[in-house]
Backbone as a printed PyTorch tensor [residue, N CA C, xyz], in Angstrom:
tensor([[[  5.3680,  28.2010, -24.2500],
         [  4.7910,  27.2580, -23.3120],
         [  5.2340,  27.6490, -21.8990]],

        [[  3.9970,  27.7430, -20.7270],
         [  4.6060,  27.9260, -19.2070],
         [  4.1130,  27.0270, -18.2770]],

        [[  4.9670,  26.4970, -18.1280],
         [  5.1890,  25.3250, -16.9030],
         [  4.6970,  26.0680, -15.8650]],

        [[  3.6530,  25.1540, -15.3130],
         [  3.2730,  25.7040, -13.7830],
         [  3.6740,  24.7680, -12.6390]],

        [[  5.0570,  25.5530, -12.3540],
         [  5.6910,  24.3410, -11.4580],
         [  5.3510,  24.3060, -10.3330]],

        [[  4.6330,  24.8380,  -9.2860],
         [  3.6630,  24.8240,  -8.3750],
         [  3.1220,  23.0570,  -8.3790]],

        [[  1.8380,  23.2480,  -9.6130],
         [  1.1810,  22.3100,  -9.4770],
         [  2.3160,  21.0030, -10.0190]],

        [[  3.3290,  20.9270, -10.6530],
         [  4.1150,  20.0960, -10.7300],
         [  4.6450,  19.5040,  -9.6710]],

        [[  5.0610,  20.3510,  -8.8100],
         [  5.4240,  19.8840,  -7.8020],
         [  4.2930,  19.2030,  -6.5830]],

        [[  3.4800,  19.4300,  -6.3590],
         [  2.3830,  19.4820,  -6.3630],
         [  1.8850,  17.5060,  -6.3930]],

        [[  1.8790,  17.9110,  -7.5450],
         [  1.7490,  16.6550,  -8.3690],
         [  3.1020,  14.9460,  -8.0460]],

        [[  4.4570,  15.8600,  -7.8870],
         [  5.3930,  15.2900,  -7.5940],
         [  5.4440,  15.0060,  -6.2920]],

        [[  4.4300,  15.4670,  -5.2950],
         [  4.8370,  15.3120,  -3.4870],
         [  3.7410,  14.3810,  -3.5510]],

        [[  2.5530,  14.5070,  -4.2040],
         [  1.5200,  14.0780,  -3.3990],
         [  1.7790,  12.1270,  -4.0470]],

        [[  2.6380,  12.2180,  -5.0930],
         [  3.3010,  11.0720,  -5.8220],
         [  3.7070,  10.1100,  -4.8920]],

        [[  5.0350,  10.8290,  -4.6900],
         [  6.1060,  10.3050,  -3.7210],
         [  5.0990,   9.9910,  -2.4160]],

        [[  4.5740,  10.0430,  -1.8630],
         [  3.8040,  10.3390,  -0.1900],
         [  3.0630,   8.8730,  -0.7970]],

        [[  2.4290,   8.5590,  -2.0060],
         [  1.3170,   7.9600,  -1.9150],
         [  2.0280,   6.4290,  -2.2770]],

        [[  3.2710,   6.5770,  -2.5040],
         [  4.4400,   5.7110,  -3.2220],
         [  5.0730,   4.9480,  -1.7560]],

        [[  5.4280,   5.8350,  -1.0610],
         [  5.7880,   5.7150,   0.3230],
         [  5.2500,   4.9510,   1.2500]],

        [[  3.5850,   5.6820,   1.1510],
         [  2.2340,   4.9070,   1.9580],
         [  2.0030,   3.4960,   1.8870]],

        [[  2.1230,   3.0290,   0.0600],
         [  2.1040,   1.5740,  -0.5010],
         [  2.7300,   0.5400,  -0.4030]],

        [[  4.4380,   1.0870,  -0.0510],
         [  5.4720,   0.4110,  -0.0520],
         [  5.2210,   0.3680,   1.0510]],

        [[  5.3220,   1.1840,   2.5610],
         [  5.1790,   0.7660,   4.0390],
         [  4.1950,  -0.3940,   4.4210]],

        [[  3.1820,  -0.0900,   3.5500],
         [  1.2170,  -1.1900,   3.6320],
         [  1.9400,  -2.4470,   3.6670]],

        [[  2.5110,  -2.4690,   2.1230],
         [  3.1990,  -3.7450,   1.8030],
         [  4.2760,  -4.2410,   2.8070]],

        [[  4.8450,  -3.6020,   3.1460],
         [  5.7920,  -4.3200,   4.0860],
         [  5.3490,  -4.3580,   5.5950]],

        [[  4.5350,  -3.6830,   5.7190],
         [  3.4580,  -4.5890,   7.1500],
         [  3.0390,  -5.7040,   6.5250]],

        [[  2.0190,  -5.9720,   5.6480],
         [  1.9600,  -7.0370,   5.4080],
         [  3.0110,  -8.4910,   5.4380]],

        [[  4.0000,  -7.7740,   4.7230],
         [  4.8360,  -9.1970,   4.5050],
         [  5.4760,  -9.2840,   5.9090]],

        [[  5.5690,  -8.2340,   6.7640],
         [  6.1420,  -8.9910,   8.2730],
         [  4.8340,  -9.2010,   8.8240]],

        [[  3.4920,  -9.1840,   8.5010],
         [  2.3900,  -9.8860,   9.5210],
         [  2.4130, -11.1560,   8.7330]],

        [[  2.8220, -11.6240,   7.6590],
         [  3.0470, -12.9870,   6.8590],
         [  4.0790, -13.9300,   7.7750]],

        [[  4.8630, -13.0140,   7.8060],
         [  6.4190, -13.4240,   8.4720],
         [  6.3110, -13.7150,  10.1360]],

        [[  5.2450, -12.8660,  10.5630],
         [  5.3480, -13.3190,  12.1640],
         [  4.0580, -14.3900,  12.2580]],

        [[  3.0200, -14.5780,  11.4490],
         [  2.3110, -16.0030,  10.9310],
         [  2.9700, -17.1010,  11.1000]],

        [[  3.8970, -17.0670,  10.2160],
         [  4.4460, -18.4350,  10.0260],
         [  5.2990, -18.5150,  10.8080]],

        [[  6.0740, -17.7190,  11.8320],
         [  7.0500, -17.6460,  12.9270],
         [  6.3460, -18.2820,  14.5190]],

        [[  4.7650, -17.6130,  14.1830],
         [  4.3010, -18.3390,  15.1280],
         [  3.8040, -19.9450,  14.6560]],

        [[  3.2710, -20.3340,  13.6570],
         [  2.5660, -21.4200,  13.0140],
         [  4.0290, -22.1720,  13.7450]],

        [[  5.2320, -22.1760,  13.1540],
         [  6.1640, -23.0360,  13.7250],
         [  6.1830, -23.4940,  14.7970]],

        [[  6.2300, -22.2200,  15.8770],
         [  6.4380, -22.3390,  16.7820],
         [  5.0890, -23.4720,  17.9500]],

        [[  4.5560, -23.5630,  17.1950],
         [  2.9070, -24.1540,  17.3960],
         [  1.7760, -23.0220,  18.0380]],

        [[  2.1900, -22.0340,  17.9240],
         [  0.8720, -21.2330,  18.0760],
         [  0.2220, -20.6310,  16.8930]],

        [[ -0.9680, -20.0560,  17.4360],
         [ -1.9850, -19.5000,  16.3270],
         [ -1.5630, -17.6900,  16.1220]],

        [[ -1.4140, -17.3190,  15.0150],
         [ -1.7450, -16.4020,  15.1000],
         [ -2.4780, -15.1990,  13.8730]],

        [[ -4.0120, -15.5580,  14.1700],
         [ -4.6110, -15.1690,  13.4330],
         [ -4.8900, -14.1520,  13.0690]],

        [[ -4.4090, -12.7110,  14.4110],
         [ -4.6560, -11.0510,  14.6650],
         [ -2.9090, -11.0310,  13.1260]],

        [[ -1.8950, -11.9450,  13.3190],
         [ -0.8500, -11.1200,  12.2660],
         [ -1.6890, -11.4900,  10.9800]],

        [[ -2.2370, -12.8020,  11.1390],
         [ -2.7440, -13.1150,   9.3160],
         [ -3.8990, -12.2260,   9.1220]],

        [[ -4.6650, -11.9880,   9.8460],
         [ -5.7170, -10.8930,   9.4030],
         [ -5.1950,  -9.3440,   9.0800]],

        [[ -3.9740,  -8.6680,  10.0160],
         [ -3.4690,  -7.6680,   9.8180],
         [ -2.8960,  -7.8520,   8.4940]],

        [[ -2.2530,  -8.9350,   7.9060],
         [ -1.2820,  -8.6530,   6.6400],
         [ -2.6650,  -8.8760,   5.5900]],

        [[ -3.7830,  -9.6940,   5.6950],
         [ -4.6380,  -9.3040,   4.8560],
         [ -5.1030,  -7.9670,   4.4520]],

        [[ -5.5840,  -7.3450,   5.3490],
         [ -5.8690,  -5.8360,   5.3410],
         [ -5.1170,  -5.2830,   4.5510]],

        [[ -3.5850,  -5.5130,   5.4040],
         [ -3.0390,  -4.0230,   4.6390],
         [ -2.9490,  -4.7250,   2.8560]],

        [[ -2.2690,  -5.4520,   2.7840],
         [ -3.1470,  -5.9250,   1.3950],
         [ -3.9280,  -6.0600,   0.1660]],

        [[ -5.1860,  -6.2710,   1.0100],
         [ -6.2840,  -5.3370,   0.0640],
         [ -6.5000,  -3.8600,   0.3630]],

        [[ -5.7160,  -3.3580,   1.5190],
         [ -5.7960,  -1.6690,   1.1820],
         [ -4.8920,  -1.4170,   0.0160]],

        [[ -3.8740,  -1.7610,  -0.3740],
         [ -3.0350,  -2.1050,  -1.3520],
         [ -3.7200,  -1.9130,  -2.4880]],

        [[ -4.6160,  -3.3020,  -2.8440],
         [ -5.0730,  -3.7850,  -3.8500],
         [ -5.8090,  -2.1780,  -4.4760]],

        [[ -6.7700,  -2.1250,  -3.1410],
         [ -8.0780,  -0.8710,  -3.7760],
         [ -7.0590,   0.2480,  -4.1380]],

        [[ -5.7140,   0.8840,  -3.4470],
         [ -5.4360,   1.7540,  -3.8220],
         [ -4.8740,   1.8030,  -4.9690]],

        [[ -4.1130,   0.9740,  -5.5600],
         [ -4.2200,   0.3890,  -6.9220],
         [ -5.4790,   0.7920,  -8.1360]],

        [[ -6.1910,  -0.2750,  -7.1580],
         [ -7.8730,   0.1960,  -8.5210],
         [ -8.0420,   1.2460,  -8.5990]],

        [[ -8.0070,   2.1550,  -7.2900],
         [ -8.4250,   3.5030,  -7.6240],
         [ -7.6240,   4.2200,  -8.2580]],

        [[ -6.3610,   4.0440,  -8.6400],
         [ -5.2470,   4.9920,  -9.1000],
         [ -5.8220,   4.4350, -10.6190]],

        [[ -5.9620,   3.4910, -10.9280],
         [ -6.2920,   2.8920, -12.5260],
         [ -7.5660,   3.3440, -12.8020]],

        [[ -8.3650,   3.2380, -12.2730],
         [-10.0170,   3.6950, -11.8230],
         [ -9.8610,   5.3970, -12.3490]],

        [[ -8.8480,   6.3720, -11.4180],
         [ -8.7510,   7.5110, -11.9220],
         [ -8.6090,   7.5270, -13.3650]],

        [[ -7.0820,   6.9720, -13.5530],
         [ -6.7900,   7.0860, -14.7510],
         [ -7.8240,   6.9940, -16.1970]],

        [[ -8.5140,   6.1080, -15.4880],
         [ -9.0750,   5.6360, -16.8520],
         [-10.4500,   6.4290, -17.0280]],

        [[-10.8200,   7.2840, -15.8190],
         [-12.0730,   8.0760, -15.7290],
         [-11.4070,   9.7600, -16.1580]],

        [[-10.8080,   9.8110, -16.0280],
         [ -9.8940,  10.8940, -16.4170],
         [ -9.5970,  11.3350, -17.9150]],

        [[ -9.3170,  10.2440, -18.7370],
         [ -8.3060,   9.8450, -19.9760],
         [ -9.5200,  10.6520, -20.7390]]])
């Protein structure tokens, strides 16, 4: 058996990068959640952070489907 560690690796960067991308999305989100309700307190509006943490969000969500979406078109 020969390991083609090229594409392993390969396989292992483009992983990590896309792992990285998801976790950062997500945590814009939860500080455009966080500066929402920082302003809601404070009595202002702020609808540009609640729309930003939506976004990143459902960019989240789809990149999700599509990783399952692959998988399952793949299998």
């Amino acid at each position: 058996m020969k390991i083609d560690w090229a594409a392993l690796g390969s396989v292992f960067g483009v992983s990590l990068g896309v792992t990285v991308g998801l976790v950062a999305l997500f945590t814009l989100g939860v500080a455009g959640l966080s500066r929402r309700e920082r302003a809601t307190a404070q009595g202002g509006g702020a609808t540009l952070a609640a729309t930003g943490a939506y976004v990143c969000f459902a960019a989240c969500a789809s990149a999700v489907a599509y990783g399952i979406y692959l998988i399952v078109v793949k299998a």
